[in-house]
VMD Tcl script that draws the C-alpha trace (Angstrom):
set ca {
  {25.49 -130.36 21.36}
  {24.29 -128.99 18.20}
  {25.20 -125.29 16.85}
  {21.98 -123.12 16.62}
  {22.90 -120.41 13.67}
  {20.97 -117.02 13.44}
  {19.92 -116.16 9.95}
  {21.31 -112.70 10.70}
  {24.45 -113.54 10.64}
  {24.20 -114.64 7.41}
  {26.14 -112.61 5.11}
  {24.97 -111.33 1.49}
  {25.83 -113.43 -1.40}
  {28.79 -113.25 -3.35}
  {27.19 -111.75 -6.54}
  {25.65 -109.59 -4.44}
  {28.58 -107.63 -2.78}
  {30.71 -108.60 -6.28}
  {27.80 -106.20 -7.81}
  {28.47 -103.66 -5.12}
  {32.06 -103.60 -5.19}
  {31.91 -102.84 -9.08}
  {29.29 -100.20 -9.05}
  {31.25 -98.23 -6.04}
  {34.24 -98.62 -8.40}
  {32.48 -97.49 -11.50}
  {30.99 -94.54 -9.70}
  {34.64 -93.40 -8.31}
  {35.91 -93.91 -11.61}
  {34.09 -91.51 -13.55}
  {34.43 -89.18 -10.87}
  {38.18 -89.50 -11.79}
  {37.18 -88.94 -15.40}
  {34.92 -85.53 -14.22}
  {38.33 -84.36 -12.17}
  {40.38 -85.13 -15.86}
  {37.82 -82.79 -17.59}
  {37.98 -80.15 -14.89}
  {41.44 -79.88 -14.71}
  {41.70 -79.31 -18.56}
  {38.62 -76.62 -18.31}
  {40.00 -74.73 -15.18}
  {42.81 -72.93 -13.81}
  {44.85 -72.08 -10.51}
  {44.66 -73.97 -7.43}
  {41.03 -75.44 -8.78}
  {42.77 -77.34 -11.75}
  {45.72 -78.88 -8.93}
  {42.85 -79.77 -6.70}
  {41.40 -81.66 -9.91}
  {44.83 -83.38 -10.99}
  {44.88 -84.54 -7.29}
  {41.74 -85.80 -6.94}
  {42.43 -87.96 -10.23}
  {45.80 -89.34 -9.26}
  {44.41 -90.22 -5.37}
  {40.76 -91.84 -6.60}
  {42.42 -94.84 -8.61}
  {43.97 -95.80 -5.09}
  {40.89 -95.32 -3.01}
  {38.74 -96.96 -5.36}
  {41.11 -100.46 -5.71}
  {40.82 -100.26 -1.74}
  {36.89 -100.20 -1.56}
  {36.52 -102.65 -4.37}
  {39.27 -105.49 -2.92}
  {37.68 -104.69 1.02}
  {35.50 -107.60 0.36}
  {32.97 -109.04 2.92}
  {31.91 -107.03 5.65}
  {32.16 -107.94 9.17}
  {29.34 -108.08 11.26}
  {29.35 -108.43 15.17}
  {26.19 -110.34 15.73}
  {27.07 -113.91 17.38}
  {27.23 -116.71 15.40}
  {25.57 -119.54 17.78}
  {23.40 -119.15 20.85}
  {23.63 -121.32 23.77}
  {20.89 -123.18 25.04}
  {20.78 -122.36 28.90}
  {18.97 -125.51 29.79}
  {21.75 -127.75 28.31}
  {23.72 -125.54 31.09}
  {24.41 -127.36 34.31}
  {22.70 -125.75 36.98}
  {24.41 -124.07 40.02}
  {25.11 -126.44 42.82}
  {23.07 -126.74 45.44}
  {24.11 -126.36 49.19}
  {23.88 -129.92 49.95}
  {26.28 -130.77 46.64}
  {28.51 -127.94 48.02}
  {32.18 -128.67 48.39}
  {32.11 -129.92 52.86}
  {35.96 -128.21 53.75}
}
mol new
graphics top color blue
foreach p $ca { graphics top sphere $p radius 0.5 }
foreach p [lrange $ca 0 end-1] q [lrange $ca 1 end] { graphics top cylinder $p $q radius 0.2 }
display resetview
């Protein structure tokens, strides 16, 4: 029997998500760059919460950017129910 595939479970292309991944990690990086400049222009706990947010982003944004593919739940194949044998009928029944 032959495999029926749904175009929706087609995935996107690999430029595609390759162009996703490296915007996201773009993005997160110069957010680290804006936490860099804060810290330098700001004091007390607002200039830690900067430093911190710079040291954790790097980490978060190799994460995102290696997650790859995404997974999606819709089935792969669908089975034909008339290639399905039919239930039996009482006459084909098992006699014991």
């Amino acid at each position: 029997m032959s495999e029926v595939h749904a175009i929706t479970s087609a995935g996107r292309s690999h430029t595609a998500q390759l162009h996703d991944r490296s915007r996201n990690y773009l993005i997160m990086m110069g957010i680290r760059v804006a936490a860099f400049v804060a810290a330098f222009l700001t004091d007390g706990w607002v200039r830690w919460a900067c430093v911190a947010a710079a040291v954790v982003l790097p980490l978060i944004a190799v994460i995102f950017a290696n997650s790859g593919a995404e997974r999606r739940s819709v089935p792969t194949s669908y089975i034909d129910d008339r290639a399905l044998p039919s239930e039996p009928t009482p006459t084909e029944a098992d006699p014991r």
